[in-house]
C-alpha positions as CSV (number, residue, x, y, z in Angstrom):
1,X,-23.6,-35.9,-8.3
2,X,-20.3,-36.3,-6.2
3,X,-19.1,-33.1,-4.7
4,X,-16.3,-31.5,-6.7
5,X,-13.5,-30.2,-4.7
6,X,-11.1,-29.0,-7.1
7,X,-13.7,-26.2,-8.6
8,X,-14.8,-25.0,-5.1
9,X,-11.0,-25.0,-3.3
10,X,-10.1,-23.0,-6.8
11,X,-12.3,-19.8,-5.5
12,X,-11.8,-20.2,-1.4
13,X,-10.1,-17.9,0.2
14,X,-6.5,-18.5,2.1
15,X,-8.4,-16.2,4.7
16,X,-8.3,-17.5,8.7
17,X,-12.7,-18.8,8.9
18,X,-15.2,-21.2,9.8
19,X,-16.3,-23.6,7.6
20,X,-19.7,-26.4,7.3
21,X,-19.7,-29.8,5.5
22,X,-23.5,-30.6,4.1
23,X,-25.1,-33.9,2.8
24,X,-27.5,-33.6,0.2
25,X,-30.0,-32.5,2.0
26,X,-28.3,-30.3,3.4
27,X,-27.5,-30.8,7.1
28,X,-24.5,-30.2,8.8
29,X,-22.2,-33.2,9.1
30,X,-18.9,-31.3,10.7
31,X,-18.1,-27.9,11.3
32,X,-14.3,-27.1,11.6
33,X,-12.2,-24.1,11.9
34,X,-8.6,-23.0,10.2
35,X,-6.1,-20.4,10.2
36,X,-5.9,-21.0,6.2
37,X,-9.2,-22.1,4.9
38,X,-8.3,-23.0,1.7
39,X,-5.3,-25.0,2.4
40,X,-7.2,-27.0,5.5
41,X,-10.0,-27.8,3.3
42,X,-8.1,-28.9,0.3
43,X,-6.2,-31.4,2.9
44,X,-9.7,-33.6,3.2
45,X,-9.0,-34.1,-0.6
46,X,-5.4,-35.7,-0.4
47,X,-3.1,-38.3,0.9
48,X,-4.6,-41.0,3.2
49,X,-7.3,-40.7,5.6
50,X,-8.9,-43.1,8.7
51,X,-12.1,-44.5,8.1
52,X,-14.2,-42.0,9.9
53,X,-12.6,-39.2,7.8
54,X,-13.1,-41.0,4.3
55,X,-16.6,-41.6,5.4
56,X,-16.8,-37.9,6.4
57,X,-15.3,-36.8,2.9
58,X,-17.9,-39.3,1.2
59,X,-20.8,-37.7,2.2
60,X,-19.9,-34.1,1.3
61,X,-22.5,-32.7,-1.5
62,X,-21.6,-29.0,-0.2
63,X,-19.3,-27.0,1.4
64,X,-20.1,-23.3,3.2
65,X,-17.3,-21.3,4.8
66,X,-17.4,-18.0,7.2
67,X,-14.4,-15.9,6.4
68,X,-13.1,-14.5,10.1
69,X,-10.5,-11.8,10.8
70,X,-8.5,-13.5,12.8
71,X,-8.3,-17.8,14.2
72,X,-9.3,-17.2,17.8
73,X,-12.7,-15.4,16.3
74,X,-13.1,-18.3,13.9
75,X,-12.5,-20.7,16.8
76,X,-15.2,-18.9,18.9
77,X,-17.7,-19.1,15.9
78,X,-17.3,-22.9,15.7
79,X,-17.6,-23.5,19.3
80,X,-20.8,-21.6,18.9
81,X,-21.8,-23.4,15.5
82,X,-21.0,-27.1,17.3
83,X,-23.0,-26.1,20.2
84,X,-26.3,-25.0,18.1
85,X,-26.0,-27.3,15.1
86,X,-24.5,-30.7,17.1
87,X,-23.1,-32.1,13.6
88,X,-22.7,-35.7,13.9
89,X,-18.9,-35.7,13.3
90,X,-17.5,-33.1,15.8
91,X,-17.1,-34.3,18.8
92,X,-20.0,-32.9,21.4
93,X,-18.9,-32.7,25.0
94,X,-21.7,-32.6,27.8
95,X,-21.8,-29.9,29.7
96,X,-20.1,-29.9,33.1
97,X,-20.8,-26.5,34.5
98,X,-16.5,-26.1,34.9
99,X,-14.6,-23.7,32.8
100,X,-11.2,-23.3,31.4
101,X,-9.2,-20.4,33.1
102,X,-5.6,-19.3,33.4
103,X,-4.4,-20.1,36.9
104,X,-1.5,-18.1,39.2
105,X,-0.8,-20.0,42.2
106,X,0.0,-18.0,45.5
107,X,2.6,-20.5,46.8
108,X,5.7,-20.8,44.7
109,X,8.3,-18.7,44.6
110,X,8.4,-18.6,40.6
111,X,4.6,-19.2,39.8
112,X,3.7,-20.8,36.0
113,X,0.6,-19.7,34.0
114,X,-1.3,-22.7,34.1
115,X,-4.8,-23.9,32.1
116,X,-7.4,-25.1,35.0
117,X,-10.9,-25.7,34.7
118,X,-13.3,-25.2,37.7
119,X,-16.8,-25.1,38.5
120,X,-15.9,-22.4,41.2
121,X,-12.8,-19.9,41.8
122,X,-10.8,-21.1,45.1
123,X,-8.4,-19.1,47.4
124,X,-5.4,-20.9,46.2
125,X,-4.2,-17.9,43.8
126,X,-5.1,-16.0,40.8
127,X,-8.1,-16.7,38.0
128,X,-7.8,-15.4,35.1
129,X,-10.8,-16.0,33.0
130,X,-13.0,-17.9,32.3
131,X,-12.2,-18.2,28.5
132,X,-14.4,-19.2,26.0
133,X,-12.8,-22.2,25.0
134,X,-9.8,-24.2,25.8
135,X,-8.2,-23.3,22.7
136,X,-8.4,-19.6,23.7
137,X,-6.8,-19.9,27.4
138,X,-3.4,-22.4,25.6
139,X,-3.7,-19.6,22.6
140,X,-3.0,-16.7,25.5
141,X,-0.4,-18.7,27.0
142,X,1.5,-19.2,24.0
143,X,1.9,-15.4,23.6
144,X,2.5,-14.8,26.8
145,X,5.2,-17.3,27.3
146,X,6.9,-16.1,23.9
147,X,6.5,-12.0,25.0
148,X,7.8,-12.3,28.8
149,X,9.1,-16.2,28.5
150,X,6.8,-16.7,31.6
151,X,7.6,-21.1,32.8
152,X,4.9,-23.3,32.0
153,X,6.5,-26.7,33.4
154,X,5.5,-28.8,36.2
155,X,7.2,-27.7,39.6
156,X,7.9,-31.4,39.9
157,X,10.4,-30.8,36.9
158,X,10.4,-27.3,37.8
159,X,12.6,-28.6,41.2
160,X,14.7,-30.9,39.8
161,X,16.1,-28.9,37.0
162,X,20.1,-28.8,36.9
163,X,20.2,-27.3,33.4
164,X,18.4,-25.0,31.5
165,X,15.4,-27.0,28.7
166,X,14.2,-26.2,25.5
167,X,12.4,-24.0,26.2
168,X,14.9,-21.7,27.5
169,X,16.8,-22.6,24.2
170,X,14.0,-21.1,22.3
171,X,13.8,-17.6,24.3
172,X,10.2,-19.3,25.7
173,X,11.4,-19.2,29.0
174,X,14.1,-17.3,31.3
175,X,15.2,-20.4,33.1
176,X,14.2,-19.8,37.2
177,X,14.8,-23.1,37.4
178,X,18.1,-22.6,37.3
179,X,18.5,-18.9,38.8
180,X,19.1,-17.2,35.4
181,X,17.0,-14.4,36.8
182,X,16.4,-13.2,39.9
183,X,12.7,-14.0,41.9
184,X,11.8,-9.8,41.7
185,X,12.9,-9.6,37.9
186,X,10.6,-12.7,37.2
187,X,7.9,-11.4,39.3
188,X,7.5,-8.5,37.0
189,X,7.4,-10.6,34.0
190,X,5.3,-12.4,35.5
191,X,2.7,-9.4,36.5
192,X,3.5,-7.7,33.1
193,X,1.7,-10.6,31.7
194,X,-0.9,-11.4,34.1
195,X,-2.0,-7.5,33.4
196,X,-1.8,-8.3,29.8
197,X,-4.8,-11.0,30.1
198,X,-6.8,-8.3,32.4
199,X,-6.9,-6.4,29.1
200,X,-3.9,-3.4,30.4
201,X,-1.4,-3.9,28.3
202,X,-1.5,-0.7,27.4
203,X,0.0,0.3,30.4
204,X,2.5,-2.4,30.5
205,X,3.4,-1.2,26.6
206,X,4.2,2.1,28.4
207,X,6.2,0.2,31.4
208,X,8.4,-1.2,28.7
209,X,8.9,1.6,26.5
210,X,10.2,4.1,29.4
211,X,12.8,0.4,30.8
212,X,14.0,0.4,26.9
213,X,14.9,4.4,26.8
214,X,16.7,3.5,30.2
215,X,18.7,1.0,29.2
216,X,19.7,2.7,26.0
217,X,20.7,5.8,27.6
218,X,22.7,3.9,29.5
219,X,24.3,1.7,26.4
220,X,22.7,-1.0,27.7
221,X,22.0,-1.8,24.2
222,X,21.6,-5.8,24.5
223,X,18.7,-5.1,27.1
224,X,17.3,-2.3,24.8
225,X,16.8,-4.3,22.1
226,X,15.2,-7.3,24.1
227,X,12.4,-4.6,25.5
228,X,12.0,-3.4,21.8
229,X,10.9,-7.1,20.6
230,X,8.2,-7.1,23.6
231,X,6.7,-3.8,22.7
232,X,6.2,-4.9,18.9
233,X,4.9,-7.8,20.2
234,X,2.9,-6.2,22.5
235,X,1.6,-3.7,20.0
236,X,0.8,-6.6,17.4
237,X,-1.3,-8.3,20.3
238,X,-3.0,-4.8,20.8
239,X,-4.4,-5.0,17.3
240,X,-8.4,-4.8,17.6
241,X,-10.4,-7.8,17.6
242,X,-13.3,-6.0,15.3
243,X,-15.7,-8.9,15.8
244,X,-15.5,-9.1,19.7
245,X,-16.0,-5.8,20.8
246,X,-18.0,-6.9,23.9
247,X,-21.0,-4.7,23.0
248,X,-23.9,-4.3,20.5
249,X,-26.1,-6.5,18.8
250,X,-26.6,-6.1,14.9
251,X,-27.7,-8.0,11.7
252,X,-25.1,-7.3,9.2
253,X,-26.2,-7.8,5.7
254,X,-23.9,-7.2,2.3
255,X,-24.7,-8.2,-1.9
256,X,-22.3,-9.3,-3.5
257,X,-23.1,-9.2,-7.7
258,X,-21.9,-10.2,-11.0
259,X,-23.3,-10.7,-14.2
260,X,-25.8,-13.7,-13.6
261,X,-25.2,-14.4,-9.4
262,X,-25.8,-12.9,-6.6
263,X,-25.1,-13.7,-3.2
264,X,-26.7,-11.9,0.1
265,X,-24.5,-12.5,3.1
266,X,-26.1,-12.0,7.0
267,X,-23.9,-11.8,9.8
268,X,-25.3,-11.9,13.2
269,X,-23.4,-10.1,15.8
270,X,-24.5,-10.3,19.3
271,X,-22.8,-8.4,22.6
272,X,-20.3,-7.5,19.9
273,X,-19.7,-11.0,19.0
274,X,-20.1,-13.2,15.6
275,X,-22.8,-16.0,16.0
276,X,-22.7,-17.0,12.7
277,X,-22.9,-16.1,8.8
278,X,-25.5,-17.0,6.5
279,X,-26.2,-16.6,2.6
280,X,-28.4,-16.6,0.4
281,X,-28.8,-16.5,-3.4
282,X,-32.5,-15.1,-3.7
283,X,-33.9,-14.5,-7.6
284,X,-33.8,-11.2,-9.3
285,X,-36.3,-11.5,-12.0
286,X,-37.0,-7.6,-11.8
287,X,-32.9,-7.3,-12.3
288,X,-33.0,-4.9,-9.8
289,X,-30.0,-2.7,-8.7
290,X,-27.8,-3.8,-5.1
291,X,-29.6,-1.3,-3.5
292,X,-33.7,-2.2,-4.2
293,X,-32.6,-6.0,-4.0
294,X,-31.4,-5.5,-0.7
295,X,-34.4,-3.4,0.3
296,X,-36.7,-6.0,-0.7
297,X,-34.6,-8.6,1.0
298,X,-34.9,-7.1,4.4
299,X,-38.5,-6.8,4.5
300,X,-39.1,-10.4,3.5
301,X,-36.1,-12.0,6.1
302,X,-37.8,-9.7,9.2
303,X,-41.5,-9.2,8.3
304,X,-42.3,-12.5,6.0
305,X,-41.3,-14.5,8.8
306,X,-41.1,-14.6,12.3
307,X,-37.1,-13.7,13.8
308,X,-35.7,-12.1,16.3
309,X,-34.8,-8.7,15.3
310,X,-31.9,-6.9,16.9
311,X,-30.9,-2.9,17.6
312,X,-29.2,-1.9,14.4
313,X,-29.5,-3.7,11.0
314,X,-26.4,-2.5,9.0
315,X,-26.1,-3.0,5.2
316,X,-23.5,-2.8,3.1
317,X,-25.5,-0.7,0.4
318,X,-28.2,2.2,0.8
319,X,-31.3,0.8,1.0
320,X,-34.2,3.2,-0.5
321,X,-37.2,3.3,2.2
322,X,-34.6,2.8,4.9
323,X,-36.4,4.9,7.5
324,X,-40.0,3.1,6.4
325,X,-38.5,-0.4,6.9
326,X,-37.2,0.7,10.7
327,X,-40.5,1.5,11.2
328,X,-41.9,-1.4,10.2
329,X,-39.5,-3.2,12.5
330,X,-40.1,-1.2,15.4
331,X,-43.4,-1.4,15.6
332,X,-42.8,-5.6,15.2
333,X,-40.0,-5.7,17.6
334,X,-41.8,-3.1,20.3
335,X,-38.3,-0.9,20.5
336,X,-36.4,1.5,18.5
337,X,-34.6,-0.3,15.2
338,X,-32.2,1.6,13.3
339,X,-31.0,0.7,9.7
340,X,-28.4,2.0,8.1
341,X,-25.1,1.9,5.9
342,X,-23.4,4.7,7.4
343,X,-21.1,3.5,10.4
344,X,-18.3,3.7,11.6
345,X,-15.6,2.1,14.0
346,X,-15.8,-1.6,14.9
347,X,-19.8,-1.4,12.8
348,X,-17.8,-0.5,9.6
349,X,-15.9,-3.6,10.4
350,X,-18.3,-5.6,10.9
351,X,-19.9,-4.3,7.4
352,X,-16.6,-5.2,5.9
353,X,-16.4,-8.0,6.9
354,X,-20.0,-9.1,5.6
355,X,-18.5,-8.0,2.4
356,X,-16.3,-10.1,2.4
357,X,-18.0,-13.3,2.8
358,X,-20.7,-12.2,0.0
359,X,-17.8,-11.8,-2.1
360,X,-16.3,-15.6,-1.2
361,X,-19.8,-16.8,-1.2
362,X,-20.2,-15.4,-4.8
363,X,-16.8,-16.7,-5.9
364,X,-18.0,-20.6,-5.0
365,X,-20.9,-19.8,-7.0
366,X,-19.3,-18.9,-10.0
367,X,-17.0,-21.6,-9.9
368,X,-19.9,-23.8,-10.0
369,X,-18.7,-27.0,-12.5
370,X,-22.3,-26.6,-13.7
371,X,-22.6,-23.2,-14.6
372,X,-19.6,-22.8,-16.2
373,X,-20.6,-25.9,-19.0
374,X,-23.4,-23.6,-19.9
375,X,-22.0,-20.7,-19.6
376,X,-19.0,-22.3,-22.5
377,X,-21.4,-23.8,-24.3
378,X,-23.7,-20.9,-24.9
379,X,-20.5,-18.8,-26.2
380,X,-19.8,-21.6,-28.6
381,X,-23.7,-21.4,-29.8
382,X,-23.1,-17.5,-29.7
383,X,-20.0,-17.4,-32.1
384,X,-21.3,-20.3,-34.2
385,X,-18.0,-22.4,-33.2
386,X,-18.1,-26.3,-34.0
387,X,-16.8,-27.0,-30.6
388,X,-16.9,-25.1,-27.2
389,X,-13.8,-22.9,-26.9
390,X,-11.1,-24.2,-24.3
391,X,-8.9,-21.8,-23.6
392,X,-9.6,-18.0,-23.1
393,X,-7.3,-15.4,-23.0
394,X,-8.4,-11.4,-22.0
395,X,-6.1,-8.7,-22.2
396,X,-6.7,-5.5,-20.3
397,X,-4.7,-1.7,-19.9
398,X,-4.6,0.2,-16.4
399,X,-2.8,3.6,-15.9
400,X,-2.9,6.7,-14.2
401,X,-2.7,9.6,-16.7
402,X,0.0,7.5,-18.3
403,X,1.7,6.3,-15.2
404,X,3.2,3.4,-14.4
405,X,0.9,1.9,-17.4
406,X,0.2,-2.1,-17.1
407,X,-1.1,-4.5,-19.1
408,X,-2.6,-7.7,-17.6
409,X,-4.0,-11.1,-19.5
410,X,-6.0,-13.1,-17.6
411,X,-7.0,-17.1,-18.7
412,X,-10.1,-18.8,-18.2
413,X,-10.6,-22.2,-19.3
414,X,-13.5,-24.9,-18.7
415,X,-12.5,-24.9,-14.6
416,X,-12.8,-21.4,-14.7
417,X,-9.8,-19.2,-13.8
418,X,-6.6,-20.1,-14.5
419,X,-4.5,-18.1,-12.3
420,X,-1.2,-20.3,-12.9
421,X,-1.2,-18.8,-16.3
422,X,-2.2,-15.3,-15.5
423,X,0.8,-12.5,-16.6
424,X,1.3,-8.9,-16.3
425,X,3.5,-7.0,-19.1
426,X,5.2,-3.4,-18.0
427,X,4.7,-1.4,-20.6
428,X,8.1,1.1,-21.6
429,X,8.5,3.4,-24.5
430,X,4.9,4.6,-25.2
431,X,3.6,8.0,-25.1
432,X,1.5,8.4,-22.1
433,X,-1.8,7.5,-22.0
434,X,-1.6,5.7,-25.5
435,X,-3.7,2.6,-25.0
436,X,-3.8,1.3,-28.2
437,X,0.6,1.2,-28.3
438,X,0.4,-0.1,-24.9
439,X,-2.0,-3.1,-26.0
440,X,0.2,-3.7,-29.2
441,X,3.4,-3.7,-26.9
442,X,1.7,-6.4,-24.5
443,X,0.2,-8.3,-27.4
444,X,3.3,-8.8,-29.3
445,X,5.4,-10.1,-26.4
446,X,2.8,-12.5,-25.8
447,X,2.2,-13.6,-29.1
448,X,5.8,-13.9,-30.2
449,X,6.3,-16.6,-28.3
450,X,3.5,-18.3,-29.4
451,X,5.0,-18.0,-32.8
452,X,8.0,-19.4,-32.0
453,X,6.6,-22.6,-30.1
454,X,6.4,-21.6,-27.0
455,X,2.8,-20.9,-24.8
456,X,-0.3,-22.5,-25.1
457,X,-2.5,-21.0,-28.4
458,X,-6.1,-19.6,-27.1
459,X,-9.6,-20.3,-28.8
460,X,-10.6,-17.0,-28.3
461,X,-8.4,-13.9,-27.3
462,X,-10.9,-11.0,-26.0
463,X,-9.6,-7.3,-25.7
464,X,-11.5,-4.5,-23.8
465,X,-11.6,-1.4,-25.3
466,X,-13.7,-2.4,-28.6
467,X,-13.0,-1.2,-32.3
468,X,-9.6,0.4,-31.8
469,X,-8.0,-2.5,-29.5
470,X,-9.6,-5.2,-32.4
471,X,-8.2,-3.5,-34.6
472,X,-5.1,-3.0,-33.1
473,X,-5.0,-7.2,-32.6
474,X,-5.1,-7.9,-36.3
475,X,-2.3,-6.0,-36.8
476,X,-0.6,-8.1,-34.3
477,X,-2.1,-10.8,-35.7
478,X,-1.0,-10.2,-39.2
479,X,2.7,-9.2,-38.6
480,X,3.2,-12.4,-36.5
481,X,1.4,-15.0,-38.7
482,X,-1.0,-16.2,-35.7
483,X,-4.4,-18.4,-37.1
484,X,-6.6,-20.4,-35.5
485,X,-7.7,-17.7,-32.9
486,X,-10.7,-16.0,-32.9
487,X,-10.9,-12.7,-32.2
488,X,-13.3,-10.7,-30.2
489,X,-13.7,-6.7,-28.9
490,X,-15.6,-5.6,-25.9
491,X,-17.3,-2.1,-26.3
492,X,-19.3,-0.5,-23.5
493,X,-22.7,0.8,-23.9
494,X,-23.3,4.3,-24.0
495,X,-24.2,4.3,-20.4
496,X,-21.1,1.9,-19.4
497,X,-24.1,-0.3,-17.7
498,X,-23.4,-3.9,-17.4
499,X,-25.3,-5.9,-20.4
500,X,-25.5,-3.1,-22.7
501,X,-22.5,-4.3,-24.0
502,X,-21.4,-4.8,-27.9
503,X,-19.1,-7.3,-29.3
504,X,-17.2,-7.2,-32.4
505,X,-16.4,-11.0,-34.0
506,X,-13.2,-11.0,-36.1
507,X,-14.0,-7.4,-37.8
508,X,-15.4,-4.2,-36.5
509,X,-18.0,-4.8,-39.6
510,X,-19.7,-8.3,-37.7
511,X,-21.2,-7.1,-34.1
512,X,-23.1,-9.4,-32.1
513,X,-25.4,-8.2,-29.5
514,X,-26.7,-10.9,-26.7
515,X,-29.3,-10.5,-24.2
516,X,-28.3,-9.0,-21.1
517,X,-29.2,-12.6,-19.1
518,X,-27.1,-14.5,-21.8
519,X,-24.9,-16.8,-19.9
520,X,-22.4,-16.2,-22.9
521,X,-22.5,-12.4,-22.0
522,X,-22.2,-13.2,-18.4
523,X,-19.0,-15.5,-19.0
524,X,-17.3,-12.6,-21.3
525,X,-18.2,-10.0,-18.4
526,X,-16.8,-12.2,-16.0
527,X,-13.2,-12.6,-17.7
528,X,-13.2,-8.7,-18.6
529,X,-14.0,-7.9,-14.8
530,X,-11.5,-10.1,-13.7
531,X,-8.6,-8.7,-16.7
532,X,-9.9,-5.6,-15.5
533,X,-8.9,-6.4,-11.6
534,X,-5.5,-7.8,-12.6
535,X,-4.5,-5.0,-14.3
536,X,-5.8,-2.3,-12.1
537,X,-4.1,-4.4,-9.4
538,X,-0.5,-4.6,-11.1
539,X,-0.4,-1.0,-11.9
540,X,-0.9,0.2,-8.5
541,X,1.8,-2.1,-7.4
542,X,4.1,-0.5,-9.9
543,X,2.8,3.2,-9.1
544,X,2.9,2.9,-5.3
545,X,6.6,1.1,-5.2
546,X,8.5,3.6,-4.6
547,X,6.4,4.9,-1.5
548,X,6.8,1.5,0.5
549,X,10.4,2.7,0.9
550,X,8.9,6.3,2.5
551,X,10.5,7.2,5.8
552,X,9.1,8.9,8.8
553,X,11.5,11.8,7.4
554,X,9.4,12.3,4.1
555,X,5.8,12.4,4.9
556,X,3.8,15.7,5.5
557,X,3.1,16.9,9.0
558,X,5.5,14.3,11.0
559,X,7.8,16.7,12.2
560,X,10.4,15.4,14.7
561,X,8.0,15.3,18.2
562,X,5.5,13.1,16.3
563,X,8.2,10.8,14.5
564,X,9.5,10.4,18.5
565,X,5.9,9.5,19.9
566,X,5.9,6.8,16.8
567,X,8.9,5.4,17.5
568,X,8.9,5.2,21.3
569,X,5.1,3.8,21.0
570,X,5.9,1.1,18.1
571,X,9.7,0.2,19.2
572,X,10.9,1.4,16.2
573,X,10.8,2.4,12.6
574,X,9.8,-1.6,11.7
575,X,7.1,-1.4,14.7
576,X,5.4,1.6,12.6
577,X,5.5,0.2,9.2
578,X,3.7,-3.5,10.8
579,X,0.8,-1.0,12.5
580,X,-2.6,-0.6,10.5
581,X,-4.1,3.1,10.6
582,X,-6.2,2.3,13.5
583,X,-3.1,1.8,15.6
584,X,-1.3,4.9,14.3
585,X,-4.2,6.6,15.0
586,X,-4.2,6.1,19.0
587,X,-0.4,7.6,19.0
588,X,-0.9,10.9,21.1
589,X,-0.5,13.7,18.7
590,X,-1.7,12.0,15.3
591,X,-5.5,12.1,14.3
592,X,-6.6,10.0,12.2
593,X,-6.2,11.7,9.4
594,X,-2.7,12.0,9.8
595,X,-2.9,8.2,10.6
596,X,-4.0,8.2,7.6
597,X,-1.4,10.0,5.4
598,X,1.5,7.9,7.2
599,X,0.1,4.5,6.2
600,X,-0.7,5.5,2.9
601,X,3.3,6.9,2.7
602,X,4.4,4.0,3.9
603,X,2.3,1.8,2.6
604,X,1.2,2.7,-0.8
């Protein structure tokens, strides 16, 4: 069966990552990297191609992507992925022993940052490095040219320059060419950046900040503003690279569940580095819970097979017999294993980030072509319909103690998700906390215009909330004069447990009760989970509006000392509002709970 790309580019993520094209059976033809996964990958699928790449694009039966935190670590994981796996359509260079670095010479008056490889450093200047990659050292000299407008052109050009280039044009360059700044003012750009690639920017961040209080108290305001830009861009280059930390090796493993899949993602991290992600989609016949899945998981990847097993193995769940299991793999390995959930710091990123490729994983899975045929065609064997359904709607309310109250609907159709057609209603003019008004409210609108022409009519409109909401959706019904749709309430089991579920056809007087490993029950979680998302999602847009227009001014415990540190170590109010919590956090004078309090002011 051909591979079908518009079902797995529906679910990938627009996430930076690393992704693997396999044949049927299963090697690796190419491994490539992109800042956008999904919109890279969904390129292979249109316009025109060269041979090689049609070719390439013909052989595809699978497609597996790592999702990365940033491009540079997703360009390190494919260098690493080329090198082990030697796919037959990247291009595999021999090894030479040289390696790229960033080159200062010693003998020019206005010295570029150049990209040289060598086997050896000479005594002809400064080498910076080595880098990883090629496409790491031209990376660092594209910031560094656009933070201190450092020259990267030949001297031959460099000396017969009359007028300023492009580059200057561009604010990429300060034109030495052409004396537009003196040798000692670009010396100290020059330095500035050259301790930015030996990893102290911090103190050059400093360097600026105390130059742009200078010039502004001395209205050199022009200048001021020019030193503000390089310490936000300095502070945005300062932002931590969580899967490059230069120390500790780990096995990283995170589940990832929903009704009828499950995906276990490992991430191998070594010297603080990601090697590589794998995942796997082992059976649950027991139906265990995350955390006994996971358990048994670990002691078949380590002890039913031989692998190397590192320090730490970090999961993403609680895993019951934890401290039997490190046993187990200390006495295997011949040193001290620890395994646990409970990290922190760069390991809780790392967690995170196993997260989140069990969750992308999972999504690829569910969009499967295949599984959602059966899963459609059980529902219409469920409901005793002549045909399977085509077009699913689900409506959903989210609130906070009446708050800001939000109603989503959410469409599913024989693709899956239909996010072009997904819509959020505001609800106004309810009492607080009245679901049943606030589904009424969100129905009518929606149905209205149905009556009146407009919209696409559903096969089957689903409501969460059971009796009361189906209830409340023949009313709407009625009053409107909508036919033709069938109707169908979602009530949760006593225990709220997924599968336990009872659904009400048409009336609150027909139930129908499936087996928890019904794919039709699994298709009707899945659209309820995912109305259930929407919603939640919308509201706490709505509720947290008004607090992404906070000022330093209105948030607990920044009295005026701390609001100057923030300012003088961002550049400004906009410098602050563009900094995570980890960054607020190194400010002196604000802990990390404070940190804490002024993102989530700002922020929402």
């Amino acid at each position: 069966m051909s591979f079908d790309s518009r079902d797995f580019l529906g679910s990938v993520s627009q996430s930076p990552g690393v992704y693997r094209m396999l044949d049927e059976q299963g090697e690796t033809l190419y491994v490539g990297k992109a800042r956008r996964l999904r919109a890279r990958l969904a390129s292979y699928f249109r316009g025109a191609h060269n041979a090689k790449t049609q070719a390439l694009v013909g052989r595809i039966a699978d497609i597996q992507v790592t999702v990365t935190n940033s491009e540079t670590e997703a360009l390190i994981l494919e260098q690493t992925l080329i090198k082990e796996l030697r796919p037959p359509y990247n291009i595999l260079l021999r090894d030479d022993k040289s390696y790229p670095f960033i080159f200062v010479t010693d003998r020019h008056p206005f010295p570029a940052l150049e990209y040289k490889r060598a086997r050896v450093r000479r005594d002809d200047g400064r080498y910076l490095g080595p880098y990883p990659s090629s496409g790491a050292v031209r990376e660092s000299l594209s910031l560094m040219q656009k933070i201190f407008r450092i020259r990267n052109c030949e001297d031959s050009v460099f000396a017969h320059r009359t007028r300023p280039c492009l580059q200057y044009q561009i604010q990429r360059c300060s034109a030495p060419c052409v004396d537009f700044i003196s040798e000692a003012d670009y010396r100290r750009d020059l330095e500035h950046a050259v301790m930015c690639l030996e990893g102290k920017s911090e103190a050059v961040t400093r360097e600026l900040t105390e130059a742009m209080e200078a010039a502004s108290a001395h209205l050199d305001f022009e200048e001021a503003a020019r030193l503000r830009d390089q310490v936000q861009d300095l502070r945005q280059l300062q932002q931590r690279q969580f899967v490059d930390t230069g120390n500790g090796d780990a096995d990283v493993f995170a589940l990832a569940s929903r009704p009828g899949a499950l995906c276990i993602s490992v991430l191998t991290m070594r010297q603080g580095r990601l090697l590589g992600a794998r995942h796997h989609a082992p059976p649950n016949g027991l139906d265990l819970g995350p955390e006994a899945l996971l358990g048994d998981f670990l002691s078949q990847f380590y002890l039913g097979q031989a692998r190397e097993i590192p320090a730490e193995v970090i999961t993403s769940h609680p895993v019951p017999e934890a401290e039997l299991i490190a046993q187990a793999l200390s006495e295997r390995a011949g040193k001290r294993i620890r395994v646990t959930d409970q990290v922190r710091g760069h390991r809780a990123q790392w967690r995170e980030l196993a997260r989140t490729n069990a969750e992308q994983q999972l999504a690829s899975q569910l969009a499967s072509q295949n599984q959602l045929a059966k899963r459609f065609a059980a529902l219409r064997e469920a409901l005793g319909l002549e045909q399977a359904p085509r077009r699913l709607e689900c409506f959903d309310i989210s609130h906070s103690h009446g708050e800001a109250t939000v109603a989503s609907c959410v469409v599913f159709d024989e693709n899956g998700p239909r996010k072009s057609d997904y819509r959020r209603f505001n609800i106004e003019g309810v009492a607080a906390g009245d679901d049943y008004a606030a589904m009424r409210q969100a129905l009518t609108r929606r149905f209205r215009r149905l009556a009146e022409g407009q919209g696409e009519r559903p096969d089957i409109l689903i409501v969460d909330g059971g009796k009361g909401q189906l209830n409340m959706a023949r009313e709407v019904f009625a009053e409107l004069g909508v036919t033709g749709v069938t109707l169908l309430g979602v009530a949760k089991g006593t225990t709220r447990k997924a599968g336990l579920e009872t659904l009400f056809v048409e009336t609150v007087d027909r139930s129908l009760d499936l087996d928890g490993a019904s794919p039709a029950l699994h298709l009707i979680q899945h659209i309820r989970d995912e109305s259930h998302r929407f919603a939640i999602a919308g509201h706490r847009a709505r509720r947290d509006k008004t607090r992404r227009t906070s000022t330093l001014q209105d948030i607990p415990g920044v009295g005026p000392r701390r609001r100057r540190e923030l300012l003088r170590f961002f550049g400004g109010l906009h410098g602050v509002k563009q900094a995570n919590r980890e960054e607020l956090a190194r400010v002196p004078g604000i802990s990390a709970t404070l940190a804490e309090t002024i993102h989530r002011a700002l922020h929402g």
